[in-house]
C-alpha positions in Angstrom: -10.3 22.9 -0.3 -7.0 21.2 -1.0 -5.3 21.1 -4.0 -6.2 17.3 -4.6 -10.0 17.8 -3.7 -10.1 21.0 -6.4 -8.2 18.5 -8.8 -11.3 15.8 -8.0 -14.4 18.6 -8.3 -12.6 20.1 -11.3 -12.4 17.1 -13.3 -15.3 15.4 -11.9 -14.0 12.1 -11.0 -16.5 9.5 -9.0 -14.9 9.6 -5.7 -17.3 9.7 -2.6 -15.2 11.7 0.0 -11.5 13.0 0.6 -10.4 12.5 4.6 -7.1 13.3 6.1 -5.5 10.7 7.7 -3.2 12.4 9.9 -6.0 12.4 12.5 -5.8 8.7 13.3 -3.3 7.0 15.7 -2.6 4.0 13.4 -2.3 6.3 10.3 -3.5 5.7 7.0 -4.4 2.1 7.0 -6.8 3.2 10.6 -8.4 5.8 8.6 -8.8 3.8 5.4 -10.6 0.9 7.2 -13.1 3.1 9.5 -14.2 4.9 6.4 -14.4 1.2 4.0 -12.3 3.3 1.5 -11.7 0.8 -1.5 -8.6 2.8 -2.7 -6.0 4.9 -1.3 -3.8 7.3 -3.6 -0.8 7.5 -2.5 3.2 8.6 -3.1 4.8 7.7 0.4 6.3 4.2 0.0 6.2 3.1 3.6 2.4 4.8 3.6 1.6 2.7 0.5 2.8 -0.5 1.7 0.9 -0.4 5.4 -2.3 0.1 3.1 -1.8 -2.9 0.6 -1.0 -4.7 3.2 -4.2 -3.9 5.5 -5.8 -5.6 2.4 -6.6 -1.9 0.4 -5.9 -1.4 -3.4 -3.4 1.9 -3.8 -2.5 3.7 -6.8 0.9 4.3 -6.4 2.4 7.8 -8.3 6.0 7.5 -9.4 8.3 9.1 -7.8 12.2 9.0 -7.6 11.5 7.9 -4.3 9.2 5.0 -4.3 10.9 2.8 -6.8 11.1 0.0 -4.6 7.7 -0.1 -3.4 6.4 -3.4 -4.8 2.9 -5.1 -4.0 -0.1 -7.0 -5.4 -2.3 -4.3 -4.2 -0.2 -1.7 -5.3 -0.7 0.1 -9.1 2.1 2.7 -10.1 1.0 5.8 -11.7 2.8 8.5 -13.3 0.3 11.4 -12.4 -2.8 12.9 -11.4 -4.2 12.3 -15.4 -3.7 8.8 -14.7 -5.6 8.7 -11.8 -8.3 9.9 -13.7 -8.1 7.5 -16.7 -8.0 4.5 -14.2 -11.1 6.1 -11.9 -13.4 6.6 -14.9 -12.6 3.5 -17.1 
């Protein structure tokens, strides 16, 4: 288990399944529409925008990095605790 799958278990958040999406051709936005995943986390800029633009929400964390990474599908978070408040409000 991953660090981000022992960060779901351990604070029990509702989330259905954790894929990689390094195994699909297309990438991220591939793998997000074969599984119908509703929302992608995400910190790569490039990654994030590819998936808002394939018509998926993504939580955004901020990073140093992504500060120009600007969408209507796109939702910037400062961490992991975040996440969490967003998931189970």
């Amino acid at each position: 288990m991953n660090s981000a799958e022992l960060w779901v278990v351990k604070n029990k958040l509702p989330i259905d399944d954790i894929v990689c999406a390094s195994e699909y051709i297309n990438g991220k936005p591939e793998c997000a529409l074969i599984h119908n995943v509703t929302l992608f986390i995400e910190d790569n800029p490039a990654h994030a925008f590819s998936i808002a633009n394939s018509g998926i929400d993504v939580l955004l964390l901020d990073k140093p990095y992504n500060q120009m990474c600007k969408h209507e599908r796109i939702t910037r978070v400062k961490d992991w605790e975040e996440v969490g408040s967003l998931l189970l409000s």
